[in-house]
Kinemage of the C-alpha trace (Angstrom):
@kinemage 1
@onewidth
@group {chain A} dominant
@subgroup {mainchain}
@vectorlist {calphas} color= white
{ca unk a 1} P 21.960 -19.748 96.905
{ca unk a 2} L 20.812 -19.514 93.508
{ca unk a 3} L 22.253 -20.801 90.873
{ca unk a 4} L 22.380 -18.461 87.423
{ca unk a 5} L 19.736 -19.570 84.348
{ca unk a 6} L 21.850 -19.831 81.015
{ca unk a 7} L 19.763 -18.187 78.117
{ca unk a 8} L 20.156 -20.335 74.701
{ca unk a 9} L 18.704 -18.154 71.730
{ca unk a 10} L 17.016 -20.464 69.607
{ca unk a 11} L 17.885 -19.706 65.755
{ca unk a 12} L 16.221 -21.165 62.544
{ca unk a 13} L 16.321 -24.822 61.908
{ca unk a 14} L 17.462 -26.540 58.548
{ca unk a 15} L 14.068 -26.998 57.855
{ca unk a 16} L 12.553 -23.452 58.050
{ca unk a 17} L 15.470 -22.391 56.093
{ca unk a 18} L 14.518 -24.689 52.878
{ca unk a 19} L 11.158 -23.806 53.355
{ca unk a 20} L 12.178 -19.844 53.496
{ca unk a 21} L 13.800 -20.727 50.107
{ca unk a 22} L 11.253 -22.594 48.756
{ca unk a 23} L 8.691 -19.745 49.309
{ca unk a 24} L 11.019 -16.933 48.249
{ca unk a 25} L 12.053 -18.772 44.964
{ca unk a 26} L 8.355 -19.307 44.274
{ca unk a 27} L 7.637 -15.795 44.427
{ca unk a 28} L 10.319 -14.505 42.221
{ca unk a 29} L 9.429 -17.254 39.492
{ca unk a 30} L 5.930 -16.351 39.823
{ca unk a 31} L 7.270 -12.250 39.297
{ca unk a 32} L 9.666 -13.521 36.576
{ca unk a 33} L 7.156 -15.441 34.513
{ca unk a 34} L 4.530 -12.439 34.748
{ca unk a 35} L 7.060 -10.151 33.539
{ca unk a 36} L 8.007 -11.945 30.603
{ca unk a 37} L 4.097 -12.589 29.946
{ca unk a 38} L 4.502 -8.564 29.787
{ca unk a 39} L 7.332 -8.495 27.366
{ca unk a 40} L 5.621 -10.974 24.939
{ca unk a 41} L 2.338 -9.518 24.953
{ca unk a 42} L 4.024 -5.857 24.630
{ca unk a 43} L 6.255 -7.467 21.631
{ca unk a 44} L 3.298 -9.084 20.406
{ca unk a 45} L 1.389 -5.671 20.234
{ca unk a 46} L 3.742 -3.527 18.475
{ca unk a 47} L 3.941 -6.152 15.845
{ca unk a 48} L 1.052 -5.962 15.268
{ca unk a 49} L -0.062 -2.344 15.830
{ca unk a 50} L 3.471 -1.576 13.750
{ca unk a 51} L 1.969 -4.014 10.693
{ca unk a 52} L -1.313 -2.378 10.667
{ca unk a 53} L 0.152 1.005 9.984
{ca unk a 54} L 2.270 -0.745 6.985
{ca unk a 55} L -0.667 -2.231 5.728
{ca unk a 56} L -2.670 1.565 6.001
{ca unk a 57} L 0.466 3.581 4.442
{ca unk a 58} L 0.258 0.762 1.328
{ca unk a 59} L -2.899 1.772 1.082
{ca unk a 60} L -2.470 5.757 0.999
{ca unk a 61} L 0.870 4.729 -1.898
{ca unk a 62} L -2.015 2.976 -4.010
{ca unk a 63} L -4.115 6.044 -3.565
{ca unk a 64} L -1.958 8.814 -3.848
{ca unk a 65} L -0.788 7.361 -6.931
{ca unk a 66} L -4.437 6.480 -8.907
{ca unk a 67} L -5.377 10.159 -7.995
{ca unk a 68} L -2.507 11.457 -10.321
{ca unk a 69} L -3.113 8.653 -12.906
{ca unk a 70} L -2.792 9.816 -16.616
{ca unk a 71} L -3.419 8.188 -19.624
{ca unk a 72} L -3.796 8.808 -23.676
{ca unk a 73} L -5.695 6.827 -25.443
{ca unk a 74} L -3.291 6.666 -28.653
{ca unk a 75} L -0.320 6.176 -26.671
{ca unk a 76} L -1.692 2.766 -24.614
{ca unk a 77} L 2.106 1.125 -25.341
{ca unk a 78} L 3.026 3.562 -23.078
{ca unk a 79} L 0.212 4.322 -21.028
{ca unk a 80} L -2.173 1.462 -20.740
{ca unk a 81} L -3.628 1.301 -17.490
{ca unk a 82} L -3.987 -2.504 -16.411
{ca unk a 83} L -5.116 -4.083 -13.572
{ca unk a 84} L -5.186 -8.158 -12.424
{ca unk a 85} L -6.651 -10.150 -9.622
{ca unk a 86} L -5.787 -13.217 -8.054
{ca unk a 87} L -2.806 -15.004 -6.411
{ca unk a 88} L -0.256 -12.568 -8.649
{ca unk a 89} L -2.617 -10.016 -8.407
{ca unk a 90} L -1.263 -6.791 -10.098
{ca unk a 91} L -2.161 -3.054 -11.044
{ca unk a 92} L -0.096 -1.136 -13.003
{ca unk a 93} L -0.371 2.622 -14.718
{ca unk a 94} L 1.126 5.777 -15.639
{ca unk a 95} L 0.880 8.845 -12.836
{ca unk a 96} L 2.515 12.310 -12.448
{ca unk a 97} L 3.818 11.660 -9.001
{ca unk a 98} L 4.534 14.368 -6.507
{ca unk a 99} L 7.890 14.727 -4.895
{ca unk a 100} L 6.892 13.062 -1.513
{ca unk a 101} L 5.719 9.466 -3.337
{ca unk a 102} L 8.346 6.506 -1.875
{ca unk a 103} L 11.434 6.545 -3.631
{ca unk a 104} L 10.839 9.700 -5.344
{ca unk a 105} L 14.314 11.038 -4.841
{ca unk a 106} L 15.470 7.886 -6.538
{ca unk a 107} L 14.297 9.341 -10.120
{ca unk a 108} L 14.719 12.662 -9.932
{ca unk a 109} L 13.042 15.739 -11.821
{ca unk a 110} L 10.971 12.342 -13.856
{ca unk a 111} L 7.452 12.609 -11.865
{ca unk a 112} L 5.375 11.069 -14.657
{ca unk a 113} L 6.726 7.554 -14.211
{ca unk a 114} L 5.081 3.643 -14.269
{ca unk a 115} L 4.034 2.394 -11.116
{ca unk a 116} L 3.417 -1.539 -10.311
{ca unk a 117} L 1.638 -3.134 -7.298
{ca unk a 118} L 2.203 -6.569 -7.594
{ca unk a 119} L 1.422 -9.155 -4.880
{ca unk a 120} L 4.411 -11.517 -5.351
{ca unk a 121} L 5.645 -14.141 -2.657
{ca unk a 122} L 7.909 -13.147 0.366
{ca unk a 123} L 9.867 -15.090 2.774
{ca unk a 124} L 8.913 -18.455 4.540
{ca unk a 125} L 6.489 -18.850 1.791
{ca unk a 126} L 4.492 -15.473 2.951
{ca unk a 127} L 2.947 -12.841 0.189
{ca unk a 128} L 4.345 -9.662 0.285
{ca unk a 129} L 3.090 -6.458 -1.894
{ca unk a 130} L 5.286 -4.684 -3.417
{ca unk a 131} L 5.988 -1.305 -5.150
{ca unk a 132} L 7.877 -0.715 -8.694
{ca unk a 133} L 8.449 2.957 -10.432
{ca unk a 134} L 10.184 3.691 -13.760
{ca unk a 135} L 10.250 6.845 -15.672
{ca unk a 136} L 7.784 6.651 -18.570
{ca unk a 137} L 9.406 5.104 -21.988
{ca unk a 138} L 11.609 3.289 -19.576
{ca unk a 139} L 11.723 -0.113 -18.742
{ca unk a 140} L 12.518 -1.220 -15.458
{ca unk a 141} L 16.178 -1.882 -14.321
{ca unk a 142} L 17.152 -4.588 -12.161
{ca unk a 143} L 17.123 -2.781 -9.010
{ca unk a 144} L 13.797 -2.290 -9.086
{ca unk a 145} L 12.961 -5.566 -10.375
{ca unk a 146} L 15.585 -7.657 -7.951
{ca unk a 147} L 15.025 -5.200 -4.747
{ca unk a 148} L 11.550 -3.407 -4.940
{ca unk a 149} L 9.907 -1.856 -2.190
{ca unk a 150} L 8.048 -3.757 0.430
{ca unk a 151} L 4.844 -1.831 1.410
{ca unk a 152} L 3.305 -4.952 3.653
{ca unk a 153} L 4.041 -8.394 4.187
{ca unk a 154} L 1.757 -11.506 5.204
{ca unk a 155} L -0.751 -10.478 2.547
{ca unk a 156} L -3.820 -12.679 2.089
{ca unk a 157} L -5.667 -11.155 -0.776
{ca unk a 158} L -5.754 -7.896 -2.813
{ca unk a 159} L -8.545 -7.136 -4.759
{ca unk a 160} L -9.008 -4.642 -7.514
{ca unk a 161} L -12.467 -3.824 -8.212
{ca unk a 162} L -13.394 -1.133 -11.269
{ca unk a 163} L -15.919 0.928 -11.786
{ca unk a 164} L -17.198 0.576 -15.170
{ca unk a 165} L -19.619 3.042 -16.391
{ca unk a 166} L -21.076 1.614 -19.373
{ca unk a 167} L -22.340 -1.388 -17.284
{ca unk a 168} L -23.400 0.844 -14.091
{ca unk a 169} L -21.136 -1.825 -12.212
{ca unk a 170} L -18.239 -3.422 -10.283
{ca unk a 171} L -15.945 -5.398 -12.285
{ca unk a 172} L -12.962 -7.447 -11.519
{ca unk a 173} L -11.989 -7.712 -15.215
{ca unk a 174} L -10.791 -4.328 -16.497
{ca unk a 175} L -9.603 -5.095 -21.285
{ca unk a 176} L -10.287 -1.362 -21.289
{ca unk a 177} L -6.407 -0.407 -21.055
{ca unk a 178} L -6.328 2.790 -22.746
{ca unk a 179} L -9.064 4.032 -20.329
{ca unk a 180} L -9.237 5.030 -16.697
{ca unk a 181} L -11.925 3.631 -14.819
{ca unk a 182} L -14.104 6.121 -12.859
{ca unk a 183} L -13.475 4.574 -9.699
{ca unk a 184} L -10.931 1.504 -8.518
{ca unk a 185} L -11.975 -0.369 -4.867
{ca unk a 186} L -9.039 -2.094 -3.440
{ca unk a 187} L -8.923 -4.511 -0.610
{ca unk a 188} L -6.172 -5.842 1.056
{ca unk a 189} L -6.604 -8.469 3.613
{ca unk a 190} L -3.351 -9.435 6.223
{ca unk a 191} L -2.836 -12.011 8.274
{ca unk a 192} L -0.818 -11.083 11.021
{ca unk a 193} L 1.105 -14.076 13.213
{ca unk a 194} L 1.494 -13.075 16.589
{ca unk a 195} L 3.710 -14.999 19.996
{ca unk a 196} L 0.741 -15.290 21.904
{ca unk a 197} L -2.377 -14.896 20.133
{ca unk a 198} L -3.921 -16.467 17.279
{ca unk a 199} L -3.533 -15.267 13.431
{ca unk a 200} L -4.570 -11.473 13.759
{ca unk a 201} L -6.859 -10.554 10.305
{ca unk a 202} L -6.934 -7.249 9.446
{ca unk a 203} L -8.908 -6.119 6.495
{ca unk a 204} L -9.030 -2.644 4.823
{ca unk a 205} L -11.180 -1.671 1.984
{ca unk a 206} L -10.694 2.108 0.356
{ca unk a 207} L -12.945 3.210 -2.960
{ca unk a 208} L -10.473 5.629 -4.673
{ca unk a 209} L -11.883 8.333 -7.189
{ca unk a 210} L -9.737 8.877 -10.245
{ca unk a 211} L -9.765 12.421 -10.456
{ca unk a 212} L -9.044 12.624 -13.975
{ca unk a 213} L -10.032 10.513 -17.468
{ca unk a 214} L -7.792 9.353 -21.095
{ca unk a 215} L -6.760 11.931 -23.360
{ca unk a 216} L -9.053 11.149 -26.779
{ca unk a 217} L -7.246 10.509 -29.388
{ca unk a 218} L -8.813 13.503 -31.184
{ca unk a 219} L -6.964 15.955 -28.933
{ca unk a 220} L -3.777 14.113 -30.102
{ca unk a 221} L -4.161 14.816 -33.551
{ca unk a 222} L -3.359 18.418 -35.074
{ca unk a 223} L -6.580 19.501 -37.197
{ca unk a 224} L -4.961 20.108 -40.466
{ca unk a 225} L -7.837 22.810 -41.806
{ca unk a 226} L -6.178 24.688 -38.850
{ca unk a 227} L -5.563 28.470 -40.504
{ca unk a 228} L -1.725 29.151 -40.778
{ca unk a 229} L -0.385 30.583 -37.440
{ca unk a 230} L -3.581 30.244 -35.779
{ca unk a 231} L -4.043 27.885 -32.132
{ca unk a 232} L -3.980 24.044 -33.079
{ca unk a 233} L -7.956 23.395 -32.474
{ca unk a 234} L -8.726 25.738 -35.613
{ca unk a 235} L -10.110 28.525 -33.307
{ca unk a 236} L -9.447 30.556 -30.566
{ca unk a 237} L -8.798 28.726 -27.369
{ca unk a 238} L -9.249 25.234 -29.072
{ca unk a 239} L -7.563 22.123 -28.232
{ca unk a 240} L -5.754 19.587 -30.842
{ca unk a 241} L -8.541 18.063 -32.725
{ca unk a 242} L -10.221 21.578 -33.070
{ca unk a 243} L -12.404 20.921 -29.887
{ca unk a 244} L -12.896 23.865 -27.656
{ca unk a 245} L -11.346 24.643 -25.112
{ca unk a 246} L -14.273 24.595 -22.364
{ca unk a 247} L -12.757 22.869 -18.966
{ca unk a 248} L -16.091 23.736 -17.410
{ca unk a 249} L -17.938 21.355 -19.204
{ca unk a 250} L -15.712 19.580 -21.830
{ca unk a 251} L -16.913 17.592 -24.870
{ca unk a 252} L -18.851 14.266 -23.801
{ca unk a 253} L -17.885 14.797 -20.504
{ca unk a 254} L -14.610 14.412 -20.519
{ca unk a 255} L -11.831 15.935 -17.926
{ca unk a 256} L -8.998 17.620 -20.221
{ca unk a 257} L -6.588 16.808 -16.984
C-alpha cells in the first residue's frame, strides 16, 4: 500500500524579499530623480526663455519711445534730449507717446511726457533697468521715483551709441542736448542665472532711426515784419520765423515733425 506524498509549496525567502525591495526602490529613485531632472531643467527654461522676452519688450519700450521723440531747440529746460553710459547708464527725452506705451493709462490724455531709462541696481546686488514717465513741465513724483517700472533685471551693460552727423560717426558722448541725433544704437547685455546651467548671456543690439529732428529756434520766433492779419511766416503757408512751409523738402534739411 502506498502511502500519500504531502505537497509543501515553497514561498519566497527573507532574502529574495529584501532583494525584491532593494531592486524596486532602486527603480523608483532612479524614476524620481529623472523626473525632478525634468522639472528643473523645464523651470530652468522658462526662466530663461520668460527673461529673454523681458529683455526684447525693453527693447521695443526704448524704441517705440525714440521714434516719437520731440524736441525744440529753445525750450532744452524742457526738452533736452540726454543720454549717459556706464554703470548708471541713462537716456532720457521728451516723446508724444501713443496710448499703448507702459503705464500710459497712469497719465491720462498727457501723451507728450519725459521718459527715463536708467540702469540702477536691483536686488541681491543685481542691475535692473528701469522705466520713468512724467508729463512734460512736470517733475517726477515719488511713485515713479520710489516704484518705477522694471523692464529687465540681471542687466550687464547698456550702451547708448549716437549717430552724429557732423563727424560721420558713432559716439558714446552725446553735449548736443537740444538736438536729436539721427540715429541712437542701444545694447543691452543680460546675464541670466539658471538651476542647472551656467550664467546664460544674452545680448541684443537694435539701431533705432529717429524719425523726426529739433524744432529751430527760428520757427519759434514770430517774424515781426509779418503783415497785420496775415499767417505768422510773413507769407502764405509760412511757418514762425517766415520760413516756408515746404514739408517736402524743408529748409537745410530739416523735418518740421
Amino acid at each position: 500500500m502506498k502511502t500519500p506524498t504531502r505537497r509543501t509549496r515553497r514561498g519566497f525567502t527573507l532574502i529574495e524579499i529584501m532583494m525584491a525591495m532593494a531592486i524596486f526602490g532602486l527603480v523608483m529613485t532612479a524614476i524620481y530623480s529623472t523626473f525632478m531632472a525634468i522639472l528643473r531643467g523645464s523651470k530652468a527654461g522658462l526662466k530663461a526663455t520668460a527673461e529673454v522676452q523681458r529683455e526684447r519688450m525693453a527693447m521695443h519700450t526704448i524704441e517705440q519711445a525714440l521714434t516719437t521723440a520731440r524736441s525744440f531747440q529753445l525750450d532744452v529746460q524742457h526738452y533736452g534730449f540726454i543720454a549717459e553710459n556706464g554703470s548708471d547708464a541713462k537716456l532720457t527725452f521728451v516723446a508724444r507717446l501713443p496710448k499703448s506705451f507702459p503705464r500710459g493709462g497712469r497719465f491720462g490724455d498727457f501723451d507728450v511726457r519725459r521718459v527715463e531709462f536708467a540702469l540702477e541696481s536691483g536686488p541681491e546686488s543685481s542691475r535692473q533697468l528701469v522705466l520713468r514717465q512724467t508729463p512734460i513741465l512736470m517733475d517726477f513724483d515719488q511713485d515713479e521715483i520710489q516704484h518705477p517700472l522694471v523692464l529687465a533685471r540681471n542687466v550687464k551693460d547698456l550702451i547708448f551709441d549716437l549717430w552724429d552727423s557732423r563727424a560721420n560717426d558713432w559716439t558714446d558722448n552725446w553735449p548736443q542736448t537740444n538736438q536729436l541725433p539721427r540715429m541712437v544704437k542701444v545694447t543691452l547685455r543680460l546675464a541670466i542665472p539658471t538651476e542647472s546651467y551656467s550664467t546664460v548671456k544674452e545680448e541684443i543690439i537694435r539701431t533705432i532711426a529717429i524719425p523726426s529732428s529739433a524744432v529751430p529756434g527760428a520757427w519759434q520766433r514770430p517774424n515781426p515784419n509779418a503783415p497785420p492779419g496775415g499767417p505768422p511766416g510773413g507769407q502764405p503757408g509760412g511757418l514762425p520765423g517766415g520760413l516756408p512751409n515746404n514739408r517736402l523738402n524743408p529748409p537745410g534739411g530739416i523735418n518740421p515733425q
